[in-house]
N, C-alpha and C positions, 0 to 999 in steps of 0.2 A: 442587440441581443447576441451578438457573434463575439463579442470580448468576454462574455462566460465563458465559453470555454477553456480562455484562457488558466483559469483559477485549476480545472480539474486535469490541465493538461501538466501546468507549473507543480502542484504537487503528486505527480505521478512521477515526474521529472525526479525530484526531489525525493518522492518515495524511494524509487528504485536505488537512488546514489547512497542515501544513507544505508540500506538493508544491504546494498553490495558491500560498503565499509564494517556494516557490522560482521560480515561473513570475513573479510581480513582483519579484524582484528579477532574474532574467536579461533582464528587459527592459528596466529600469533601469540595469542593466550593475554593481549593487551585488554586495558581495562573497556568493557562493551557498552552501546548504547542502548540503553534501558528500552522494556519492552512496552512503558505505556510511553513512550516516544514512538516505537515504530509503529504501533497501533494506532496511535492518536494519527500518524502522517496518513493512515489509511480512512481512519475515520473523515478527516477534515478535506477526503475528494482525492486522495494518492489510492485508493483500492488499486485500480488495473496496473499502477508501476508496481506497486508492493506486491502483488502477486506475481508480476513480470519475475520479480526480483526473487521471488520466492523459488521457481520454476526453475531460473535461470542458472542462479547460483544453490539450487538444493540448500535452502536455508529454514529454518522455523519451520520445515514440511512436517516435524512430526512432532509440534506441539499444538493442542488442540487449540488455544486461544489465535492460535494463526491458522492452522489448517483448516478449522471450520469459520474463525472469524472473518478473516478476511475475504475470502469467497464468500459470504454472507454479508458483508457490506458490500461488497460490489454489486452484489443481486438488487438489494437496496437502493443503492445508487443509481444501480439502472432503470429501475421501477420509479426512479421520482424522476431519472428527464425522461422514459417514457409518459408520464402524467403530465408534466410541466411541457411537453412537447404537442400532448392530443387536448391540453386542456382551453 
């Protein structure tokens, strides 16, 4: 059971690096990665980097499909390993 983790820790990993890249290139004005990419990384177990990233580099904070999405799948997230945890 302890190599699950792995999945949610790899794309957290992964969350964070892409939404850091996407924050250099919107400021370079280079072409960005798409938002149901960064979304999807948060969907698929990256929540807590994708917010990390959000926090860290003041990114997406004030667009509502991130500000309220992705704290809202994290809550998510946490609410099924705590279920998957007590069950």
């Amino acid at each position: 059971m302890s190599w699950l983790w792995l999945w949610p820790i790899g794309m957290s990993i992964a969350a964070f690096v892409v939404y850091a890249r996407d924050t250099r290139l919107a400021r370079t004005g280079a072409r960005r990665v798409p938002e149901t990419t960064l979304l999807s990384l948060a969907i698929l177990g990256g929540s807590p980097g994708a917010l990390l990233a959000m926090l860290f580099c003041r990114h997406k904070t004030q667009k509502p499909p991130f500000a309220v999405g992705v704290p809202l799948i994290l809550l998510v997230h946490a609410a099924l390993v705590w279920i998957l945890y007590h069950a």
